[in-house]
VEXDONU-8590 format. One record per residue (C-alpha): z, y, x; residue number from 1. Coordinates in nm, 3 decimals, decimal comma, always signed. Each point is the difference from the previous one (the first is absolute). Layout:
<rs>
+---------+---------+---------+-----+
!       Z !       Y !       X ! pos !
+---------+---------+---------+-----+
!       Z !       Y !       X ! NUM !
...
+---------+---------+---------+-----+
</rs>
This chain:
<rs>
+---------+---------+---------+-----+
!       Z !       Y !       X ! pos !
+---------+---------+---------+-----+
!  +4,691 !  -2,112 !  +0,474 !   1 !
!  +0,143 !  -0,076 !  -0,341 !   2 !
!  -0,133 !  +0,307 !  -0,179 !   3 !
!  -0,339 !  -0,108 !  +0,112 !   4 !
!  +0,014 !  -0,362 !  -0,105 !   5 !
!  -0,003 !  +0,136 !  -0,375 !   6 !
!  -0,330 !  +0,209 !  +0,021 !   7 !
!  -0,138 !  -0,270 !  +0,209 !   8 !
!  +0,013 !  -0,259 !  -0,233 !   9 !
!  -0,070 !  +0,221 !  -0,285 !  10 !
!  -0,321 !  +0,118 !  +0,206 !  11 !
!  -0,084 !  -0,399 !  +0,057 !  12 !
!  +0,002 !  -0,061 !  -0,383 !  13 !
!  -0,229 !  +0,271 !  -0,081 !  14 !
!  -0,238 !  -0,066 !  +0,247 !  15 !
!  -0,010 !  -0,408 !  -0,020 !  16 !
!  -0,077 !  +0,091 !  -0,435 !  17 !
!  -0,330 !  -0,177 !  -0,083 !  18 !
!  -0,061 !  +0,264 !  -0,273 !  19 !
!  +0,191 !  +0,314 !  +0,226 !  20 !
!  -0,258 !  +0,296 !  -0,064 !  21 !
!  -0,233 !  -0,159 !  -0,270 !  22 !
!  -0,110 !  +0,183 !  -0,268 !  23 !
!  -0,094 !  -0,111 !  -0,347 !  24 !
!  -0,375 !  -0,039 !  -0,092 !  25 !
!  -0,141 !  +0,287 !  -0,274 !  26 !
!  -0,272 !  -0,196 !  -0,161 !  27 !
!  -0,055 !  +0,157 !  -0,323 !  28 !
!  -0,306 !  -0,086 !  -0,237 !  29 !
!  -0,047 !  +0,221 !  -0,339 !  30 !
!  -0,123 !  -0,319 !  -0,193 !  31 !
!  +0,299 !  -0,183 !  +0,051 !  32 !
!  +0,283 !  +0,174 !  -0,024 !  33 !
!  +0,178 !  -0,377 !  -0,066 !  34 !
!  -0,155 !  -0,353 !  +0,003 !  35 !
!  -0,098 !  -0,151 !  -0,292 !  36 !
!  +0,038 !  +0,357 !  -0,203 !  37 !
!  +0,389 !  -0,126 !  -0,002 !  38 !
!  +0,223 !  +0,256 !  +0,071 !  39 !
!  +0,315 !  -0,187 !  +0,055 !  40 !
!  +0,075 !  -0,283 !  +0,258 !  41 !
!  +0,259 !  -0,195 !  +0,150 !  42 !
!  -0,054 !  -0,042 !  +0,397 !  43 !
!  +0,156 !  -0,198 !  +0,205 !  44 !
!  -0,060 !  +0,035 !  +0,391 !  45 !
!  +0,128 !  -0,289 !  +0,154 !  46 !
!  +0,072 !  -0,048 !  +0,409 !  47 !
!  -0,072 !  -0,392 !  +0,087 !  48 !
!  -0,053 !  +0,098 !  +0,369 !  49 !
!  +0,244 !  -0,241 !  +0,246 !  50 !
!  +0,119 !  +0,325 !  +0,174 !  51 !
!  +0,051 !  +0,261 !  -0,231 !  52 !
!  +0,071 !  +0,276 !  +0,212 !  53 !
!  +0,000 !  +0,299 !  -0,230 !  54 !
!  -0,074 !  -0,071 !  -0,304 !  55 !
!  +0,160 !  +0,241 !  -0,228 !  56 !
!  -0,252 !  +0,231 !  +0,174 !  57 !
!  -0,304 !  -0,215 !  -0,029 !  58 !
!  +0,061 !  -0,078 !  -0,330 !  59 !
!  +0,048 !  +0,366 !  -0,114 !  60 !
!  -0,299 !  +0,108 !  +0,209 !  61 !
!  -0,219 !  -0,210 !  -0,242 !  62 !
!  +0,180 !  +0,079 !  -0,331 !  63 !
!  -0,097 !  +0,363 !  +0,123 !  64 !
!  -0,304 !  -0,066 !  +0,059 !  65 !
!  -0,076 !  -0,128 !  -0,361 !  66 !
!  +0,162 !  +0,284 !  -0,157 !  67 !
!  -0,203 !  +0,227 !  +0,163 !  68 !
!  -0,350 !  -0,215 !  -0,071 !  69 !
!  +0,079 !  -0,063 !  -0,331 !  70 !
!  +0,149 !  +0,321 !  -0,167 !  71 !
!  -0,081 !  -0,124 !  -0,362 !  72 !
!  +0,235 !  -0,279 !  +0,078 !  73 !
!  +0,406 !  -0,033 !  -0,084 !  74 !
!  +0,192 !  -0,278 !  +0,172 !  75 !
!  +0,291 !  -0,185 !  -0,048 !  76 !
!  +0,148 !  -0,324 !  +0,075 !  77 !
!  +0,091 !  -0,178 !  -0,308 !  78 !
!  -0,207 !  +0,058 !  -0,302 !  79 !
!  -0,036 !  -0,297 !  -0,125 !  80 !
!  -0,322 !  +0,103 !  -0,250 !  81 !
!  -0,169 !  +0,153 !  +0,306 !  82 !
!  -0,255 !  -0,163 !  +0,232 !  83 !
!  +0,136 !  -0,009 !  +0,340 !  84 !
!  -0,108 !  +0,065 !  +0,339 !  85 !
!  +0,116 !  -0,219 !  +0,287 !  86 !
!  -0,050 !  +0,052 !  +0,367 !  87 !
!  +0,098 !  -0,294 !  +0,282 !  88 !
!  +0,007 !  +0,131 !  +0,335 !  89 !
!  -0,041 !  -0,251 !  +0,296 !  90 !
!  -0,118 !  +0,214 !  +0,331 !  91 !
!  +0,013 !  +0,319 !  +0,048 !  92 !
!  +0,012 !  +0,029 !  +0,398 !  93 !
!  -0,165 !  +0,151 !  +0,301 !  94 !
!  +0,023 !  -0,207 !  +0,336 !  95 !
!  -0,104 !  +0,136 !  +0,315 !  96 !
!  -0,190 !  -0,195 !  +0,271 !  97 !
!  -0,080 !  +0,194 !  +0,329 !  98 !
!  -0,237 !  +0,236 !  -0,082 !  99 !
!  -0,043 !  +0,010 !  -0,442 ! 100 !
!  +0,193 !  +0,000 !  -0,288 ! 101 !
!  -0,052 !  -0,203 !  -0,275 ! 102 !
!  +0,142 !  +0,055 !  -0,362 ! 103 !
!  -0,010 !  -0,220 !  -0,237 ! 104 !
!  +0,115 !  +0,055 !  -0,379 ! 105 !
!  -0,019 !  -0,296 !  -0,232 ! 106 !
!  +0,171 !  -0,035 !  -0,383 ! 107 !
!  -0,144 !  -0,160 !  -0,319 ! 108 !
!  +0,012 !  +0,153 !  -0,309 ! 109 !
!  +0,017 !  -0,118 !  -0,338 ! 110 !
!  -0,053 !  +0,178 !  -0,301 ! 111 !
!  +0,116 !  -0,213 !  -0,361 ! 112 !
!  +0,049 !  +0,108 !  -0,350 ! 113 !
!  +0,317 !  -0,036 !  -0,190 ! 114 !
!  -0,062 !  -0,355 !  -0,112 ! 115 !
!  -0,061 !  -0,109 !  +0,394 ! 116 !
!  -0,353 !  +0,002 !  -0,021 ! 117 !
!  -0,207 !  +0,098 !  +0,347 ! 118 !
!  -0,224 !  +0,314 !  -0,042 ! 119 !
!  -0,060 !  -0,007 !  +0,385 ! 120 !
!  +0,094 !  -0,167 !  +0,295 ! 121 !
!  -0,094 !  +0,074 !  +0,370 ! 122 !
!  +0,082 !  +0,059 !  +0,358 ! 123 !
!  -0,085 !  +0,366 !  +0,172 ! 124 !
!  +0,032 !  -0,113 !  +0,359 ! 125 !
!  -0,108 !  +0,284 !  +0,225 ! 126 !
!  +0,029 !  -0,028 !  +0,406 ! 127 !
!  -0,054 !  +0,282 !  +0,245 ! 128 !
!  -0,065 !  +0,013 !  +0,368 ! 129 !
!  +0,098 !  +0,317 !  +0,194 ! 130 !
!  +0,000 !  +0,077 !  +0,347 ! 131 !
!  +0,329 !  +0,125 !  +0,139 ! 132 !
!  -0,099 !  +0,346 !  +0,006 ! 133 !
!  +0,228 !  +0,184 !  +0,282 ! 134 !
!  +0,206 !  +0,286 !  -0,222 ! 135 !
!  +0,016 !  -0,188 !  -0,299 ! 136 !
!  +0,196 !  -0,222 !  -0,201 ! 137 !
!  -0,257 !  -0,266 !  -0,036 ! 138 !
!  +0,224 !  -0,238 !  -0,202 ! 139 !
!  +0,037 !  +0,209 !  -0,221 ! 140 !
!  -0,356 !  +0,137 !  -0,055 ! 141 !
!  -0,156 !  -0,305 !  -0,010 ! 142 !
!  +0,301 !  -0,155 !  -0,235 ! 143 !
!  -0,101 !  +0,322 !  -0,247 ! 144 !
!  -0,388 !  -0,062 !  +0,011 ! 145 !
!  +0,088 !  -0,363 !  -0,068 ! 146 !
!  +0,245 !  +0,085 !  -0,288 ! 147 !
!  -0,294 !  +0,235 !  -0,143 ! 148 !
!  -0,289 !  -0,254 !  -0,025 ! 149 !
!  +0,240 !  -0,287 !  -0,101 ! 150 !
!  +0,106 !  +0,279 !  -0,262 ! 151 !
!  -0,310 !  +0,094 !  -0,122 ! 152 !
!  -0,098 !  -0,357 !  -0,063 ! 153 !
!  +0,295 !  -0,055 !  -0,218 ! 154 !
!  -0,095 !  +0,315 !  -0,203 ! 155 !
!  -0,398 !  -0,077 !  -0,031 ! 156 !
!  +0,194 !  -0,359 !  -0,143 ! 157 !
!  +0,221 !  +0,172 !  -0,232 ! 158 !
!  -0,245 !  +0,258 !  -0,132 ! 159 !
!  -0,246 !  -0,300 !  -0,091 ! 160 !
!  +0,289 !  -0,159 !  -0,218 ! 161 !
!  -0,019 !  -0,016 !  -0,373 ! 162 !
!  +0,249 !  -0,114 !  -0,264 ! 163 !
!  -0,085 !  -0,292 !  -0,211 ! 164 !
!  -0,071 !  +0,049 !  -0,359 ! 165 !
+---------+---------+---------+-----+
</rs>
């Protein structure tokens, strides 16, 4: 019994992982390689959620996920002459209620120049409903299509940004 109490609980934790199995989101566009025609940004991805189950994950799931969408870009974390980048995540959750999932993924972004200025400002929100599919991890798929439109939002936000002369 005690050798099994180890894999157990490890099993539990990967399986109870909001972000367990989720790939990053490949969203490339060959007119901007970067927003604004900047190549170098500070971001800051922030987790504001009350339960922040996993967040190291979550949080390195969307710093992924920019790198690959914006391949022009470099990014750092404290350049003070750069314009910075700064994600607030408060849901990013799927909850189950009989018979479909629903998956909700909401952050704000803000995008400011080195003297604080806003270039852009918005919330992606994106919620999906899935039925709970026998045979599949529905939590997770719909958490992943979720995580993809919210995604492509912030991107289509980003790629409209431009620096202030």
């Amino acid at each position: 019994m005690r050798k099994g109490l180890p894999l157990w609980l490890a099993g539990w934790t990967l399986c109870c992982s909001t972000t367990a199995g989720l790939k990053p989101v490949l969203d490339t566009d060959p007119e901007v390689s970067c927003p604004g025609g900047q190549a170098l940004w500070n971001i800051e991805i922030a987790d504001q959620r009350a339960e922040r189950r996993d967040s190291d994950r979550l949080v390195a799931l969307l710093r992924e996920s920019l790198a690959r969408s914006l391949p022009g870009c470099r990014w750092t974390t404290d350049d003070r002459g750069a314009p910075t980048i700064r994600i607030e995540i408060y849901r990013f959750a799927a909850d189950f209620d009989g018979s479909l999932w629903e998956a909700t993924t909401e952050w704000s972004v803000r995008a400011h120049d080195p003297s604080d200025r806003t270039m852009t400002e918005f919330q992606p929100t994106a919620t999906v409903t899935r039925p709970n599919y026998r045979g599949s991890n529905n939590e997770r798929e719909a958490l992943q299509q979720a995580f993809e439109q919210a995604f492509r939002r912030t991107l289509a936000g980003l790629r409209a940004v431009s620096l202030p002369r």
